[in-house]
N, C-alpha and C positions, 0 to 999 in steps of 0.2 A: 359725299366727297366734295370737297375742295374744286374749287374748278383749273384747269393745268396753269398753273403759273405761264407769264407773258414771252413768248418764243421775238427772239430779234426778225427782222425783216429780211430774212436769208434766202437764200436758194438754198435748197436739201443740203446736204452733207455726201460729195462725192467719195466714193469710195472704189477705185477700179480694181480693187485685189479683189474684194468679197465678191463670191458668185450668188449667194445668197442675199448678203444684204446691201447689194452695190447699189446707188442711182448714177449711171454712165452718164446720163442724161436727162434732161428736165419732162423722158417722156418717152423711159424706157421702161419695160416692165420687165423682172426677174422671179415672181413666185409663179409657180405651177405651169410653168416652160422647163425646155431641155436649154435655153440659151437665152438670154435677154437680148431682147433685141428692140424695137423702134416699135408702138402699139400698131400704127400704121401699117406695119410689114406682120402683123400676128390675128390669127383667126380666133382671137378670145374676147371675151363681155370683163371689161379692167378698169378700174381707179385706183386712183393714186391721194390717199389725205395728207398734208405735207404741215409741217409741226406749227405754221406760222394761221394755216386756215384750221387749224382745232385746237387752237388757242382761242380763235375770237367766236367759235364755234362752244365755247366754255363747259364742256362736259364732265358731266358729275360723277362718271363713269366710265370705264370701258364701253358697252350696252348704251350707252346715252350717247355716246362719240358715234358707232356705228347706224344710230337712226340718220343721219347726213348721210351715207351713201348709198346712191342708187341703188334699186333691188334687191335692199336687204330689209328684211322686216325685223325689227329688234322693238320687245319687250321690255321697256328698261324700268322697270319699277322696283326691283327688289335690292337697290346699290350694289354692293362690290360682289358678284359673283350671283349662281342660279338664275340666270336671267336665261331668256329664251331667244334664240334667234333663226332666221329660215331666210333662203333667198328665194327670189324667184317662181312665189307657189306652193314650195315644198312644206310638209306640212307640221306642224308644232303640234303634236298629238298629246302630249304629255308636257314638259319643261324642257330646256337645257337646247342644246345646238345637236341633235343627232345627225345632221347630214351638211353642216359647215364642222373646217374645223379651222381652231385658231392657232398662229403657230409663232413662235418669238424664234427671231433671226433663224426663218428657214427649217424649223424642228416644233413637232408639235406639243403644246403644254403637257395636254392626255391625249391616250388616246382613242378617249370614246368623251364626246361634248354632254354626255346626258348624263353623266352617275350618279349616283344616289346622293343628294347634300352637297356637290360638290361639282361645277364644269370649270371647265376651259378659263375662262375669266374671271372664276377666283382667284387662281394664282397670277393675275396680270395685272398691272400698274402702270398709271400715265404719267410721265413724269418727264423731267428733259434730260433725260436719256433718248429718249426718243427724234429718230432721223426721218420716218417716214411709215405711213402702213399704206399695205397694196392688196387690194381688191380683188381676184379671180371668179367670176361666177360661172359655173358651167364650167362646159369643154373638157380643156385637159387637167381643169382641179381631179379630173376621176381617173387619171393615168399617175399621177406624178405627186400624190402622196395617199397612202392608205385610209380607207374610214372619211372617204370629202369630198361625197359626189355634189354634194350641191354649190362647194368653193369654197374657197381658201384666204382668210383673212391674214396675212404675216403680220408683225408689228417687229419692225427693224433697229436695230441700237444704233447709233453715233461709236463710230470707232476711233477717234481722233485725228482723223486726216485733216480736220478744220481745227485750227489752233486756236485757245483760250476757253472759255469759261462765263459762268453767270451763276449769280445768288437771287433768289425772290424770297417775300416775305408773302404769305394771302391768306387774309381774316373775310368771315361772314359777316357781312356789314346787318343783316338781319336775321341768322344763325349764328349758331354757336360751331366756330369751328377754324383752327387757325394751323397752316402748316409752312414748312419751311424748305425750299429746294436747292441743291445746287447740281453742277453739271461741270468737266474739266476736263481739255485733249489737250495735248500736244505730243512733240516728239521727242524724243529721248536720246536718239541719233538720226542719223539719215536715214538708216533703216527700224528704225525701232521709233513703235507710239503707244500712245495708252490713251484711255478716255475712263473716266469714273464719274459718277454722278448719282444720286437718289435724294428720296425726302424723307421726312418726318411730320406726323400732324398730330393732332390730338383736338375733340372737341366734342359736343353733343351729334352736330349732322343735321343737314336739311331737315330731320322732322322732329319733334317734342320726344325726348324717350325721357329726361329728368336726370340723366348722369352722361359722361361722357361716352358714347355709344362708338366712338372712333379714336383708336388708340392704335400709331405704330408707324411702319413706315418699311424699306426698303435700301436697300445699294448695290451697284451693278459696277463690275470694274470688266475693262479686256485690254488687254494687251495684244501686239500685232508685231510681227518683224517679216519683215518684204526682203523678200530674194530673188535673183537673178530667175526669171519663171515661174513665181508664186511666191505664196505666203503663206506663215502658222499663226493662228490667233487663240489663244487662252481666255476663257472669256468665266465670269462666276457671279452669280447673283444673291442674296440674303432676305429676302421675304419675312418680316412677320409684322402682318395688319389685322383686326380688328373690326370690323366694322358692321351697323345693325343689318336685322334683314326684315325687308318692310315685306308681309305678307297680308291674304286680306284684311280689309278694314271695313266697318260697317258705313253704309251711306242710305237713306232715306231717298225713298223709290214711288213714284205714283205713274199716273195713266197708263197704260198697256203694253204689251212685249213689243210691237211693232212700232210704236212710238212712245215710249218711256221717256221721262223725265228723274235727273237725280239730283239731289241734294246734300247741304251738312246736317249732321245731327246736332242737336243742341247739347251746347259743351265740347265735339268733336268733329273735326273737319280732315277726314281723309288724305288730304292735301300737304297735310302738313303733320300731321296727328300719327299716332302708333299705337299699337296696343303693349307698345315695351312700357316700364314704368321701373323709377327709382325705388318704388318698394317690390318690384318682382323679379328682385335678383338673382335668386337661388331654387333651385330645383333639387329635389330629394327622390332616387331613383334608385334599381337595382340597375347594376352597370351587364357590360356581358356576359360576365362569369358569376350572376346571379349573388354579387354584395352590394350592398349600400352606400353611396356614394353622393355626394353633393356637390352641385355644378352653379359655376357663377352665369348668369345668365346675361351679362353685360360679355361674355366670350363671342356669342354672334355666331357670324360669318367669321371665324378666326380661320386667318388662312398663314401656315409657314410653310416654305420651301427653302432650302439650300439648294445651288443647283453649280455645274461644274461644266464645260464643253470647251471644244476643240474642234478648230474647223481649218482646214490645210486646203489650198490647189497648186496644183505643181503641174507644169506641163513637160511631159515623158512622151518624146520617141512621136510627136505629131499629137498625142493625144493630152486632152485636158482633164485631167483625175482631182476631182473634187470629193473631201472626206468630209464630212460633222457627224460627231458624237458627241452627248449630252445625257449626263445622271441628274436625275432630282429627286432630292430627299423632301417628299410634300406629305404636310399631314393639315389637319385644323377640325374646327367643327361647325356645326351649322345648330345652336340652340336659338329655340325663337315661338312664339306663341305663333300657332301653324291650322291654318283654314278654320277658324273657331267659330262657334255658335253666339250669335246673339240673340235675344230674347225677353219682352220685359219681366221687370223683378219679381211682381209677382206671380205670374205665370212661373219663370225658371223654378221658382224658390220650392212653389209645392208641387211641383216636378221632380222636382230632388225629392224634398221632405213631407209633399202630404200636403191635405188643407190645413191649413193655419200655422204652417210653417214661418219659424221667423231668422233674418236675418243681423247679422251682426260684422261691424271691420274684422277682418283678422289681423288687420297687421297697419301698417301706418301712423299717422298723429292721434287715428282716432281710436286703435285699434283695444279693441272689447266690449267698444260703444255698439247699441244694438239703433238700425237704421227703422225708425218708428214711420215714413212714409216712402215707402219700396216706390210707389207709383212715379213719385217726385225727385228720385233718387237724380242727382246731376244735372238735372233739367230734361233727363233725357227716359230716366224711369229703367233701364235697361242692365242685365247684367249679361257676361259673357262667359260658357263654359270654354278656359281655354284648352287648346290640345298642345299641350309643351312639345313640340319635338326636340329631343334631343338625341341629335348625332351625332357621333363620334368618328371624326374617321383618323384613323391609328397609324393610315399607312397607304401611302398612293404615289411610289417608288416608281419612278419611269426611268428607264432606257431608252434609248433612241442611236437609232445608226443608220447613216445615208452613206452610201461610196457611189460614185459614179464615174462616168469618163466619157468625154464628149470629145468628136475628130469631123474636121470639115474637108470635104474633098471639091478638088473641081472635078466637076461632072456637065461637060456639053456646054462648056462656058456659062455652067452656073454653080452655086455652093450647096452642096449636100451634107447636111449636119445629122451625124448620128451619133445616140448617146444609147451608153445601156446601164446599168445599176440596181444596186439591192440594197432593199429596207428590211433590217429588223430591228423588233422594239420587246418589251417587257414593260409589263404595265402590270402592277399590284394593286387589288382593291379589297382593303382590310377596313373594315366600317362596320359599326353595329348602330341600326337605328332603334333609339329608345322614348318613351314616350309614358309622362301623365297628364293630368286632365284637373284645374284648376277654375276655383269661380273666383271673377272679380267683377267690380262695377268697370263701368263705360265713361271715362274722361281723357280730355285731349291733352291736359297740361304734363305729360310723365309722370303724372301723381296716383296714377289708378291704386288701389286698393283689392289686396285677397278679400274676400267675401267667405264668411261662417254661416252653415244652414244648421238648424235645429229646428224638427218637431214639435207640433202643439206643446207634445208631452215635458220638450227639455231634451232630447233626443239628439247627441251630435250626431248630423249628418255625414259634415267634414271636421278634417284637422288642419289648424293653422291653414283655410282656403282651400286645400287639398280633397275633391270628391275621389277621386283612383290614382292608385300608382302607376296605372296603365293607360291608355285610349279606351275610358271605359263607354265611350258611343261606338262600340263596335264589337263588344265584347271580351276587352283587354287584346286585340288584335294586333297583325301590321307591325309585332318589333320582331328584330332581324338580327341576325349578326353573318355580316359575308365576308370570306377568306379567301381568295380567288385570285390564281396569277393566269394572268392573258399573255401569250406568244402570236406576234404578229409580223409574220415574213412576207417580201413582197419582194421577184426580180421586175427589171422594167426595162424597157425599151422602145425609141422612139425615132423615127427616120423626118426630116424634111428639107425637100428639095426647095431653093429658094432661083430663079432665074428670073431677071430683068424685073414685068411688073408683077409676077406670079409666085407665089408661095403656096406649095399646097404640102401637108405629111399628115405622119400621123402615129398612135402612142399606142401601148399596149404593158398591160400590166397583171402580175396572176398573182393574188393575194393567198396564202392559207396561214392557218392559225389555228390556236387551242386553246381551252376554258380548263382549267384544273385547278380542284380546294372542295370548299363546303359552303352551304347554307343555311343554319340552325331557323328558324321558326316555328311556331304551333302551327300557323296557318298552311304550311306545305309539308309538315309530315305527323302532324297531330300530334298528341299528347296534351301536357297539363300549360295553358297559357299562363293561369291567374291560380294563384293561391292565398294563402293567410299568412300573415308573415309580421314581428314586431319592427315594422321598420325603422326607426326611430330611437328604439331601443330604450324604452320609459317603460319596460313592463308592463304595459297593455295595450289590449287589443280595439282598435276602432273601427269606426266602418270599414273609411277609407281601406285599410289593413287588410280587409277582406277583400279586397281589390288590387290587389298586387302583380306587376309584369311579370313572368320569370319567360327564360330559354330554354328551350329542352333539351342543352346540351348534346347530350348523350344520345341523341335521335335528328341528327344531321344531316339533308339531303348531302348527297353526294352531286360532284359539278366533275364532269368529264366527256366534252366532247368538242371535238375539232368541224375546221368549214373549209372551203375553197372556194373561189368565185373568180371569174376575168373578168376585166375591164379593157376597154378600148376607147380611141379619140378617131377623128380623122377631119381635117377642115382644109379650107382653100383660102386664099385668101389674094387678091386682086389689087393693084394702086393704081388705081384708074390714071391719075396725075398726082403730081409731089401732095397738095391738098386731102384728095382724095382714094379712099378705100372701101372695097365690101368683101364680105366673105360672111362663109358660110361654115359650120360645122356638127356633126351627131359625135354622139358619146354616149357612152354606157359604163357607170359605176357601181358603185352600193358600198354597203356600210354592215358589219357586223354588228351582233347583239352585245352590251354590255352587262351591268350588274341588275338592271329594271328586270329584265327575262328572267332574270332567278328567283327574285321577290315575288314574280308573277307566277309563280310555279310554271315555268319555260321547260322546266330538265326533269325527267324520271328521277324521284330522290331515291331510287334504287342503284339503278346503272349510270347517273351522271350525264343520259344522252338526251339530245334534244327532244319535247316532245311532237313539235312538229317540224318537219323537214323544213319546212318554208321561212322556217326562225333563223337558218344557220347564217342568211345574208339577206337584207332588203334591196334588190336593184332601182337603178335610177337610171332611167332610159330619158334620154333630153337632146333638142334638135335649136338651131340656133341661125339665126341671116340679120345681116346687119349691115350698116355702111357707117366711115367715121370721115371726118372731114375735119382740119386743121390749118389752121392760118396765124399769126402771129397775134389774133385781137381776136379770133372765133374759133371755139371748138366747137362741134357736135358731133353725138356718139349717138345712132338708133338701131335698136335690136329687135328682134321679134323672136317668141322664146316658146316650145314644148316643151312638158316635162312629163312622164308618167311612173310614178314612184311606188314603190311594196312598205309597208310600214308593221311590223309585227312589234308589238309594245305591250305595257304595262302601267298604266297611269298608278304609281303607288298609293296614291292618297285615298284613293277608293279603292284601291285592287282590283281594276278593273279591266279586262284584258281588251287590247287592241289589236284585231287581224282585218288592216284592209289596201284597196288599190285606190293611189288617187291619179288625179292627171289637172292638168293647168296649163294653158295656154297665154299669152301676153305679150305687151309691148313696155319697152325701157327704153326711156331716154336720160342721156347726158350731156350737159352743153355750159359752155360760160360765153362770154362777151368780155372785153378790156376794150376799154376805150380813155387815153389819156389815165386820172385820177380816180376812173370809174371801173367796176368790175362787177358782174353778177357771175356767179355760177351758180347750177342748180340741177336737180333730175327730176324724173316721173316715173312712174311703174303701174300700168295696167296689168291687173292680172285676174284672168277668170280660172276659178280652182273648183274640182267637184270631188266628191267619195263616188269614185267609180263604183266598186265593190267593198259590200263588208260580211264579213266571216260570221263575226259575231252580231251583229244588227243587221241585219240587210232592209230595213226600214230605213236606215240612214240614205241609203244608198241615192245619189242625186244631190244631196244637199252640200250645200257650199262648206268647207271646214269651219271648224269655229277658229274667231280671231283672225279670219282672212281678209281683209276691204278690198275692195274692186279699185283702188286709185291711192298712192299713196307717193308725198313730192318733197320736195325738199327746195331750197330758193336761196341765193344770199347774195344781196345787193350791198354793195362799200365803197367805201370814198378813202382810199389811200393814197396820206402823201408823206414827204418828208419827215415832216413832225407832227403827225396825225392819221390815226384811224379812226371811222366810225359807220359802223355799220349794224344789219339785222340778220338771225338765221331765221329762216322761218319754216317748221319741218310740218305737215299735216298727212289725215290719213280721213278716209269718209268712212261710213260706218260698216261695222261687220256683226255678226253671229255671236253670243257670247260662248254658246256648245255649240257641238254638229248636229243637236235637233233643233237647230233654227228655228228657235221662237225668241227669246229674246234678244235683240238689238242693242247691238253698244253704238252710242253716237259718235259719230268722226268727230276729228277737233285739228285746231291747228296752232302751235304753242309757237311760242316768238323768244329767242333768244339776244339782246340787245348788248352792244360792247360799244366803248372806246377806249383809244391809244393814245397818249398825250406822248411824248420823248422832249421833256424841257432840256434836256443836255443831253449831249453826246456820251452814252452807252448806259442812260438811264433812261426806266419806261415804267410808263405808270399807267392800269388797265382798272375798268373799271367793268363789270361782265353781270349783266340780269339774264338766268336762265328761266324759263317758263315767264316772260313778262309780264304776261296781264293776266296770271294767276289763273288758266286753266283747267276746269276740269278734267283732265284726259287720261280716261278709262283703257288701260291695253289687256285687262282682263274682268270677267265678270263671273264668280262659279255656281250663280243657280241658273238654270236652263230656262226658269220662267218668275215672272215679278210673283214673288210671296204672298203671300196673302196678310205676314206682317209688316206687309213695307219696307225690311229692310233686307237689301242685298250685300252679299260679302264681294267687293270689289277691289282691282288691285288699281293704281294709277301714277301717271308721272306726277313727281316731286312737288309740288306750287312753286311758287317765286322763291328766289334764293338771291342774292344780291350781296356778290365779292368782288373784294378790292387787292390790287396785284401791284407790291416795285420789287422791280426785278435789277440787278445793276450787271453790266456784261464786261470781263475784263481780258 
């Protein structure tokens, strides 16, 4: 992705109608409270990223934007969407965000962060639309929206209260990849405003795929009219983007799990490299209703949403009744060579086909030419069985409804704020995961090549590349097709007394909901996975043929069963003097199961009911003391943080079931400095995390999760003036676990993100932005549990150097 085009030199975008997406002020916070108010006067762990610091912050992503704030651990390797994220400890057992959730102006995208092919941030875009995102970790993220014990990321719109506009142009000065933004508010009347804005790009992408891997873009309009006591806002959005999905990559691995060493392969460099490729565009499959079908494999991460909402407050008779309601019509798919085998050539080849098996191109410039030294193949000698996942997902239709009503009383010559309100949602999850299995060689230019195996004898092994129409390392396994609508209801209610320097309340909230549909698979009610089949339809039969996915349609787990769970908040909070505050706060939420427990065999495919009671909701029990302190030129913000969390999951890639308890303890800091033309801001995060219990392993039991580091910070020192910015981000993490059998070691790293601002004229700015500067290796996932004994490990990692150029004109 593009990094966000250049934001002017503003203060946020006030907004005092929105209750939702208001900044009242430079240092109020409104997500996951019954009332915004002053952070100072609030018993929560909170930031604020304001559009002007994640601009120079240059992120390539959603997921790359969120590695800057404090106590969030973000994954960001995989670009626009499935990325993983955790705050605080909690634990990333599988992908996706299971216990944050992310929510655009005040409603959440989905709502479950982990589904299958698809979270939270694939349907979301940075763009200058954007007014501000705010931070919740803990607290009352577990009262004050459903499925978000571990907090609540909002990303807020610009509603036109700030009048005019701005166009940017931004190319990859050393990528391929160029897009085009604009943004536009004003008013219409005195009471009537609108704001519109989005982009468009088009381009290859931070890494080598050999065709344009990023295609599409975005537009967000709303409109607003202000009335005597509130306002109604209309507000609609257009999504469809494009974009690759980088999964592992091979990297060259020596010395030992506890101190490993990794490198590039020759011809391929992780970094930058892909296993996509200009000739591995199309994919040949039975779809879910068991036809034949062909998929452009340049589709990605395709993510569309249409989406619709309405957001009113009106203050009635003392009280303040805030509505938003929002439909989105979301589908897309996720195709993409997925956790795949490397191996050298000739090893693979008479693996496939035998001793003396030979190879040949199937497809490319050379394609027929038979490769007479396998050893030598690229400089690298290696071919790779890939596993094509192809997902579909057909249908990911959310509802969402918030009403609520908030009344302050005086009580004892102080203010009593109490609100109560009800959440329900509707969330559709129609997706069939499908999957074959391809050979190609190993090169980093997008030029990779299908690879043909044949037998001493002459023996095709494969067709055009092709060894199975299925996941044939697992025995044509793992395809799915899930139907399934989620009802999720939630009343709530929240009281806090506020007098003089003391704030103390506290929240409560009772979640139930239901799972109803199906799950077709071999793997969860048996029958025939793989058959014989012409697929291709050249009247004959080949190996591959012999290898073919199907659905057992007609032998469908049944999905039918409902949960209930409460959640509670309760904190205090103290202002020693104007400067200074501490407070203290416990909370207890959790998070229901999504569409992974189904895949996992979660449900009797008889009766539709859970099969273990402890599935129906995971709690997150978390305790929190802190002190913040605030001056005109110093902030700091220090917390000290418990969590102990239930995690019942499904890692799909393996099928491998997760039932356990974790707990983590820690410290978070957050603080800036201004001084004159100088500014740092930055945070810290300690955090010690263990597998209390496991279900299924209890050998784990003690060890640290995998992907968890003991120390992870963030830093950004700058010099802003007039007609100049320039400055550094600088985000690092020290090492962790690759699995939770702790043996092998991912190294920390610390990547540097470098900008400047020139502004030669008035309301013209010209940016200049290196993410990952000095071209880091930095590992945020690793999937073998111990260095191979061939050297090469499947690794995921951030981006390498990218280096974009940004004018932007503001009118």
């Amino acid at each position: 992705m593009m990094s966000l085009p250049a934001f002017a030199e503003t203060s946020p975008e006030p907004d005092s109608t929105s209750a939702a997406g208001a900044v009242q002020d430079k240092d109020t916070i409104t997500t996951g409270v019954a009332k915004g108010r002053d952070r100072l006067d609030s018993a929560t762990s909170t930031s604020v990223l304001r559009p002007a610091d994640i601009e120079r912050f240059g992120p390539r992503s959603v997921a790359d934007l969120l590695r800057d704030a404090p106590g969030i651990r973000s994954e960001a390797s995989t670009d626009d969407g499935q990325n993983s994220l955790s705050i605080r400890g909690l634990p990333i057992a599988t992908t996706g965000a299971k216990f944050v959730q992310l929510q655009e102006d005040g409603l959440p995208i989905l709502e479950f962060g982990d589904l299958l092919g698809k979270s939270a941030d694939s349907y979301l875009r940075l763009d200058m639309n954007l007014a501000q995102v705010e931070v919740i970790r803990g607290g009352s993220a577990s009262t004050f929206a459903s499925n978000s014990p571990g907090g609540i990321i909002n990303f807020q719109s610009k509603t036109g209260e700030v009048e005019g506009g701005a166009i940017a142009v931004t190319a990859g000065l050393d990528y391929k990849s160029y897009r085009s933004d604009f943004d536009y508010g004003a008013r219409l009347s005195e009471n009537l405003r609108f704001h519109v804005g989005g982009f468009y790009r088009q381009g290859e992408g931070p890494r080598r795929a050999g065709y344009d891997a990023q295609k599409g873009g975005q537009i967000k309009v709303n409109v607003t009219r202000d009335f005597a006591g509130g306002y109604i806002r209309f507000y609609g959005k257009y999504l469809d983007d494009r974009t690759p999905h980088y999964d592992a990559v091979p990297f060259l691995a020596t010395g030992t799990d506890a101190d490993p060493s990794f490198g590039a392969l020759p011809g391929f460099d992780g970094r930058r490299d892909t296993s996509l490729s200009r000739n591995i565009r199309s994919n040949l499959v039975l779809d879910q209703n068991n036809n034949p079908v062909r998929h452009d494999v340049a589709d990605g991460q395709r993510a569309k949403a249409a989406t619709f909402g309405v957001e009113t407050r009106i203050d009635l008779a003392g009280w303040t009744i805030t509505e938003r309601f929002r439909y989105a019509s979301q589908s897309g798919t996720l195709i993409a060579p997925y956790t795949s085998v490397f191996a050298p050539a000739t090893a693979a080849s008479q693996l496939l086909g035998g001793p003396g098996a030979r190879l040949s191109y199937a497809n490319g410039p050379l394609a027929g030419q038979a490769i007479a030294d396998p050893q030598g193949l690229n400089g690298n000698g290696l071919l790779t069985l890939i596993n094509m996942l192809d997902l579909r997902v057909n249908d990911l239709n959310n509802f969402t409804n918030d009403i609520r009503g908030s009344r302050v009383w005086d009580v004892g010559g102080g203010d009593l704020t109490g609100t109560a309100g009800f959440y329900a949602a509707r969330q559709t999850v129609d997706e069939s995961v499908l999957w074959t299995t391809q050979v190609s060689d190993v090169r980093g230019d997008g030029r990779a090549a299908l690879i043909d195996v044949t037998t001493a004898a002459g023996v095709p092994v494969t067709q055009d590349g092709y060894y199975a129409y299925n996941l044939a390392l697992v025995g044509g396994g793992r395809r799915f097709h899930v139907a399934v609508d989620y009802a999720v209801n939630a009343p709530f209610a929240s009281l806090n007394y506020h007098i003089g320097r003391v704030a103390i309340g506290g929240s409560i909230r009772y979640d139930y909901g239901s799972a109803q549909g199906q799950v077709a698979g071999a793997n969860l009610t048996g029958g025939v996975n793989t058959v014989t089949r012409d697929i291709n339809g050249d009247g004959v039969i080949t190996a591959p043929e012999t290898r073919v996915g199907v659905l057992p349609q007609t032998r469908a787990a049944l999905v039918d069963y409902t949960y209930n769970y409460l959640s509670y908040s309760t904190g205090i909070n103290f202002r020693i003097s104007e400067p200074l505050a501490v407070f203290a706060r416990y909370s207890r939420g959790a998070r229901a199961p999504g569409d992974r427990l189904l895949v996992g065999g979660g449900v009797n495919a008889n009766t539709g009911k859970l099969v273990q009671e402890r599935a129906a909701y995971d709690p997150v029990k978390q305790a929190e003391i802190g002190v913040k302190y605030r001056t005109e030129q110093v902030t700091l913000n220090l917390t000290g943080f418990w969590a102990k969390t239930q995690d019942t999951n499904t890692d799909p890639v393996i099928s491998a079931l997760i039932s356990r308890d974790y707990k983590a303890y820690g410290l978070e800091f957050e603080g800036g400095v201004r001084r004159g033309i100088f500014q740092l801001n930055g945070g810290a995060t300690y955090t010690h995390a263990e597998i209390d219990k496991d279900q299924v392993t209890p050998a784990l039991e003690g060890n640290t999760p995998r992907h968890q580091a003991k120390f992870i910070f963030q830093a950004t020192p700058q010099v802003i003036t007039g007609r100049f910015s320039v400055g550094a981000v600088f985000v690092g993490t020290t090492g962790s676990f690759a699995q939770d059998s702790n043996l092998l070691r991912m190294p920390g790293y610390v990547t540097t993100n470098g900008f400047v601002q020139v502004r030669p004229a008035d309301r013209l700015t010209l940016s200049l932005n290196a993410s990952n500067l000095f071209d880091t290796r930095a590992f945020v996932a690793i999937d073998d549990a111990t260095l191979p004994a061939s050297g090469i490990v499947r690794g995921r990692v951030l981006n390498g150097r990218t280096v974009s150029a940004t004018a932007r004109f503001d009118f």
